[in-house]
N, C-alpha and C positions, 0 to 999 in steps of 0.2 A: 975167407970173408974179408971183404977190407973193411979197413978202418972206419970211412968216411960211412957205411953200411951199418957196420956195430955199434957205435955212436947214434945213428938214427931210431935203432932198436931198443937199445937202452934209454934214450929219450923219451919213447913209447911206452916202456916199461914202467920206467918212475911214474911219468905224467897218469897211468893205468891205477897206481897203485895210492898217488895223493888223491884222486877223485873216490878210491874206496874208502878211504879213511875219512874224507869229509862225508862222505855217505854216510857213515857210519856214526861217527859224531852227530850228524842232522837228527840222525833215527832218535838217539840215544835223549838228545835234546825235547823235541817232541813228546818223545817217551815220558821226559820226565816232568815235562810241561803239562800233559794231559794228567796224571797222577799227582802232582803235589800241588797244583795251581790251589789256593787260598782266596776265596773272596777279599778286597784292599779296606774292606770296612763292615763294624758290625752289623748280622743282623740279630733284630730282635722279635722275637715268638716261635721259644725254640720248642714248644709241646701245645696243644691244641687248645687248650684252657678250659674243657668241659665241664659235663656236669658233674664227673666222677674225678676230675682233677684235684687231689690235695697234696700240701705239702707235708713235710716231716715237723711232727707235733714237740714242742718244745714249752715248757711251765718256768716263767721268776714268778719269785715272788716277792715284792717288798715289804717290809713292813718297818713301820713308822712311828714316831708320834704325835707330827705334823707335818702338813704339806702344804706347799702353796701353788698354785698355776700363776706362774710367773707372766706369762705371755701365753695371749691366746687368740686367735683372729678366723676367720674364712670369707669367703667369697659370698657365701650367704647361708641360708642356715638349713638349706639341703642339697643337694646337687646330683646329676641326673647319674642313673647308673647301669647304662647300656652293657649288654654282652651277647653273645654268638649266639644267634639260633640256628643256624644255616651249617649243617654239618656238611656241605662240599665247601664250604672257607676252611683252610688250615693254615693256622699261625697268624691266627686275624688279628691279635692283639693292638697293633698299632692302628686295625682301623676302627675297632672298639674304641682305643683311644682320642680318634678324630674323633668317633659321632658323639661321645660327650662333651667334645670343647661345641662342636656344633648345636649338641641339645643345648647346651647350657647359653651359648649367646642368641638359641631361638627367643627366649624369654624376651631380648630387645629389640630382635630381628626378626617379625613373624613369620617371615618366608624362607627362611633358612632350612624348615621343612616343611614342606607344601603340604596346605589341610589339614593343619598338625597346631596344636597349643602344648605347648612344653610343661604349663603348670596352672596353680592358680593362687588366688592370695589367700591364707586362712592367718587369722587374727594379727593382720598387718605384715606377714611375713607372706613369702613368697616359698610354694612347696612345687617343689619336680614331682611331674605323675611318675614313678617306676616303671620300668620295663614291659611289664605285662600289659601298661593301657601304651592302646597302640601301639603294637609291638610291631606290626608286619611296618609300618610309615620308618622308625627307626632303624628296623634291619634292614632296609631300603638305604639308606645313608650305607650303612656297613657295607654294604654289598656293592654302590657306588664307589666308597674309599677304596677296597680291596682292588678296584680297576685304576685306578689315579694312582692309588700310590705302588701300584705293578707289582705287589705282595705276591712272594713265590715263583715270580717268574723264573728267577735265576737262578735263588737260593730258597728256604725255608727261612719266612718272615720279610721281614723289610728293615732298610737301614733309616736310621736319621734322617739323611738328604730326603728318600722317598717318602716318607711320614711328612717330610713341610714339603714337600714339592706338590704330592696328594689334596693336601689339608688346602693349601694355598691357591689352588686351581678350583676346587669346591667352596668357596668362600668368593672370590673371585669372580665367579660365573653367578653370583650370589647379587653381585653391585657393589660388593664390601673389597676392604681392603685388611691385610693381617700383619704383623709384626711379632719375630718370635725377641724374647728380652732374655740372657743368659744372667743366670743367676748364681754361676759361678765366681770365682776369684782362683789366679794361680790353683787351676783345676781340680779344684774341690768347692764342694757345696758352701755358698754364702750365707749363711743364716738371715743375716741382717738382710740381702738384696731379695731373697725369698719372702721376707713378711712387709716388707717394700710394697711388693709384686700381690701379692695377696691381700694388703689393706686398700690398693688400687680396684681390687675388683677383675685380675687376673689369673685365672688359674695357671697351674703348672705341671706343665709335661715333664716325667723322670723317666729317664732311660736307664735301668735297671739292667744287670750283671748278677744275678744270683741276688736274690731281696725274702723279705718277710713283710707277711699281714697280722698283724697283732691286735685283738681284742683285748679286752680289761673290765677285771669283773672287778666291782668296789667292793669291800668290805669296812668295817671299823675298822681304821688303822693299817689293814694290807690291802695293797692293791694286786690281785694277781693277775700278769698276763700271758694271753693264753697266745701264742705265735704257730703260725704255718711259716715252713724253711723253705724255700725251694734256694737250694744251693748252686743247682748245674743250669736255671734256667735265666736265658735271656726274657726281658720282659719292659712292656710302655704303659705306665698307669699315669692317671690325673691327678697331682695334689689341690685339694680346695681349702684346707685349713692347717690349722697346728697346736699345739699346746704344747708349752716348756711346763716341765712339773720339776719342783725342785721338794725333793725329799727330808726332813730332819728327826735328830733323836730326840730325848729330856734331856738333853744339854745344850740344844740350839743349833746342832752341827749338823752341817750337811752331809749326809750319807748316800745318797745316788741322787742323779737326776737326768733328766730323758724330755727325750726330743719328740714328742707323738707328730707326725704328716697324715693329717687326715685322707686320707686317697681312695678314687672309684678306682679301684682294683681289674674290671676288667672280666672278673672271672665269675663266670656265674653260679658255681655252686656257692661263692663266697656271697657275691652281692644278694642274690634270692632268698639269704635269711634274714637282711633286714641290720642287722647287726653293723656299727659303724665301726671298720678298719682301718688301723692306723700305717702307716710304714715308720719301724722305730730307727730311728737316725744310727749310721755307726754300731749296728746289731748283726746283722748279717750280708753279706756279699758286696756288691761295690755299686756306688752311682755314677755309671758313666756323665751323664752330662742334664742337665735341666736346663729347662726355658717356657718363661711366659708368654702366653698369647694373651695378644690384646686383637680383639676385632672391634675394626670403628667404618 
């Protein structure tokens, strides 16, 4: 064999043998692209929120010998409390939480849901009808957000971006216009820009990482609260109010004090008793990020 022969065969050979090896690398690549891809942002409504949904049950109890409500505010002195009736939505949570920013600015928007009166005025105040009056007109909203804001297409639930891009095209199409307000600082919850945002007459959107819903029974002297955990679930409720309680002994000394977020939860075995639940600040799991809507 000459030279010039062998030479051209070994050229063949190598070039044969780098194109396996990038094959092979590509597979590998692929491979491992279909199996670890990670969605680049949260979603939230990682379990169905039913009617059998609860969390893991957790008892404080404080007890006192005076207290005071330091600060206390809401958006008004009820607020609408939308959740799933549509068992083919799963992981509606965030569009639960559109249709109460939406119930709640029907009150000044009256066509924000058509054929629809959001509340009425009893002794100067203004009361949200619940859930059950006219119920199909609301889950109608729900059922519209779950399309807007492409809930599930991709992943189970919907992220951030999708919750305002949804909210904001529904509103939008509405005549109106919406502005979300962050009420964070160096990414964590702002106290002070939250009751800002709430004496305005804004509610707020929390984006929830593992959270608690706390009820509070009074007694003389102890307050005890009664908390649902949900530790592992992503979750999007509505805050409408608050109350700083600060705690003291017979010596004047502060011994605990808590942050109550009055918030429509979302969930309906929780909201259908009627019962006002709070989210206790800094108690369990983490708040991604909050923001106020203002619709004008």
């Amino acid at each position: 064999m000459t030279k010039k022969k062998f030479s051209f065969i070994r050229i063949i050979a190598v070039t044969y043998f780098i194109v396996c090896i990038l094959t092979l690398v590509s597979i590998k690549e692929v491979t491992n692209c279909a199996f670890a891809y990670e969605p680049s942002e949260k979603y939230y409504g990682s379990i169905a929120y039913s009617e059998t949904t609860i969390g893991k049950s957790e008892t404080e109890r404080i007890e006192y010998a005076t207290k005071n409500i330091r600060k206390y505010d809401r958006v008004n002195v009820t607020f609408p409390d939308c959740y799933n009736t549509d068992n083919n939505l799963e992981n509606a949570c965030a569009n639960v939480a559109g249709a109460n920013i939406i119930n709640y600015y029907d009150r000044f928007y009256d066509d924000f849901i058509p054929d629809y009166t959001s509340g009425r005025i009893v002794k100067n105040q203004y009361v949200y009808y619940p859930m059950r009056m006219n119920q199909s007109k609301k889950q109608a909203v729900i059922n519209t957000l779950y399309s807007y804001m492409r809930t599930g297409l991709d992943y189970n639930g919907t992220t951030q971006a999708m919750f305002k891009q949804g909210l904001t095209q529904y509103i939008n199409e509405k005549g109106k216009s919406i502005t979300y307000n962050n009420v964070f600082s160096n990414k964590k919850f702002d106290i002070d820009k939250f009751i800002t945002q709430i004496q305005m007459g804004h509610p707020v959107v929390l984006y929830l990482s593992g959270f608690n819903l706390t009820s509070v029974n009074y007694h003389e002297n102890v307050d005890i609260l009664n908390k649902s955990i949900y530790d592992n679930d992503t979750h999007i409720a509505i805050a409408y109010g608050y109350q700083i309680v600060d705690y003291y002994n017979n010596d004047g000394a502060i011994i605990n004090s808590k942050v109550y977020i009055e918030v429509a939860s979302g969930i309906r075995m929780v909201v259908s008793t009627g019962v006002v639940f709070y989210y206790l600040l800094d108690n369990n799991g983490v708040m991604d990020d909050a923001e106020a809507v203002n619709v004008y």
